[in-house]
N, C-alpha and C positions, 0 to 999 in steps of 0.2 A: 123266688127266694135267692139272695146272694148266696155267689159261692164262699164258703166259709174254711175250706182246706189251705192248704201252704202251695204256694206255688211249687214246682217240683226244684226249679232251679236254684229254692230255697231250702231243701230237706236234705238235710247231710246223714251221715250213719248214725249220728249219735242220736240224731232226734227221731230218727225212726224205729232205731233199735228200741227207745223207753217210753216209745208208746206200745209197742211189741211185744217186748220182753218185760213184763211188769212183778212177775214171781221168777221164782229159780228154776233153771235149765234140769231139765230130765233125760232120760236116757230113756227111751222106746224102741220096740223092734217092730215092725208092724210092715202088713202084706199088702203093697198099693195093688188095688184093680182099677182096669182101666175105664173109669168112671170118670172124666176129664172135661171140667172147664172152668173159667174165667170168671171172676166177677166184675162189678164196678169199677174196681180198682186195679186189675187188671194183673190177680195177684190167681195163679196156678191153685186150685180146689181141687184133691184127690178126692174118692173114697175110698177107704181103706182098714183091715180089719188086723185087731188086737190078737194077742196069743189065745186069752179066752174065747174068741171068736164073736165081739163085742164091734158094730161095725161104727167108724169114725169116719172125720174128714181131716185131712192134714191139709195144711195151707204153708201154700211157701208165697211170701207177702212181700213186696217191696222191690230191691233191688236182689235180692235171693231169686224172684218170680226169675230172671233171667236165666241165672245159674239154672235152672230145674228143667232147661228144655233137653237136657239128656235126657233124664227122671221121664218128660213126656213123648221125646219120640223112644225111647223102650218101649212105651207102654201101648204108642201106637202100633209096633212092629209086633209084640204080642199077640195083640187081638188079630194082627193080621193073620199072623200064622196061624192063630187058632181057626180064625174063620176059613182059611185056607183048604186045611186039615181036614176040617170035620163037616162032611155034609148034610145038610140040611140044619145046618146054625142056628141055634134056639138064641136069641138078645139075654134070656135067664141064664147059660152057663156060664157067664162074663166073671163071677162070684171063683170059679173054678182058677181063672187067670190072674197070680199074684205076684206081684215083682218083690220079692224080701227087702227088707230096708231098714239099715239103723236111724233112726231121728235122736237130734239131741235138738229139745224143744222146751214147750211150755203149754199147758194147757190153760182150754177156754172152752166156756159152755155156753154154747147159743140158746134161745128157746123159740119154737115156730108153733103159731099157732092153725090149726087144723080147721074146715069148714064149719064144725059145728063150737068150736071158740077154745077147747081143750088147748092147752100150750104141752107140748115134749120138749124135753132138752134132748140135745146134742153136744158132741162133745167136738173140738178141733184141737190139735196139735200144730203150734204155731211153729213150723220148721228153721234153725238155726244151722247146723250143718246135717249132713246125712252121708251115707257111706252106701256106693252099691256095687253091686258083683256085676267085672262083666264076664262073658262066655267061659271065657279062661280060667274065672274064679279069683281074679287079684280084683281087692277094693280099690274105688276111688272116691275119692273124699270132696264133696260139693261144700257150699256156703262160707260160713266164716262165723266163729263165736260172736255172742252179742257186744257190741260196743255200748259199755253204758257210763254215764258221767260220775265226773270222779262224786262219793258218798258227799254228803251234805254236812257240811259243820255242826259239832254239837253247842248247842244253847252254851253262850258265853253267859253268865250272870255277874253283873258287875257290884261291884264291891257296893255293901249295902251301911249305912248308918246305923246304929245301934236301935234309932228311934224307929225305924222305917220298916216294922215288921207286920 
């Protein structure tokens, strides 16, 4: 099967951001755990849970993916200590280990379907900028708002003939 993406050397902000960002920017706070990896694209996959306690994946996608290797060695330094700390380390108390985090994003809902053919949704928070605490407690401010092209012209209608209705 041909490859069918854009070459990279052809993908600027604008075009990345409005495949990306296709609804309006939200404001999320949410608790990453260090649940960490990659996909295809080679775009930074959290999990990570909601105030309700609603568990998600936040995706920091594109060239953000770069920006977020603070976001992931945190979260490697985290686990470390955790494991450190506590002996005899259960892989289940990972849940317990949550890095706070404001996201200003967009949401998207995946759906996966299971062995016996059931589909669940999931949900992802398409990461745009983020703000995180470090030791100190001063934020630092990761990403960059979406770049999106300027709105689309509205429907000019031109001048009509009386008869031409």
């Amino acid at each position: 099967m041909p490859e069918s993406r854009r070459p990279i050397h052809k993908i600027t902000p604008v075009y990345e951001d409005n495949g990306l960002f296709r609804s309006p920017v939200r404001r999320v706070t949410v608790g990453l755990v260090p649940q960490i990896h990659r996909n295809n694209r080679q775009d930074l996959v959290v999990r990570a849970f909601v105030r309700d306690g609603a568990a998600i994946q936040i995706l920091f996608a594109g060239r953000r993916a770069k920006q977020a290797k603070a976001v992931e060695a945190r979260l490697r330094a985290m686990l470390f200590k955790a494991r450190s700390k506590t002996p005899g380390w259960k892989a289940e108390g990972v849940d317990t280990i949550q890095l706070p985090l404001r996201i200003e994003g967009v949401w998207r809902s995946r759906f996966s379907r299971d062995a016996w053919g059931c589909e669940t949704r999931h949900f992802q928070l398409i990461a745009a900028r983020w703000a995180m605490f470090d030791d100190a407690g001063v934020a630092h401010l990761f990403g960059e708002a979406p770049v999106h092209l300027v709105p689309t012209r509205p429907a000019q209608i031109d001048q009509m003939s009386g008869d031409a209705l």
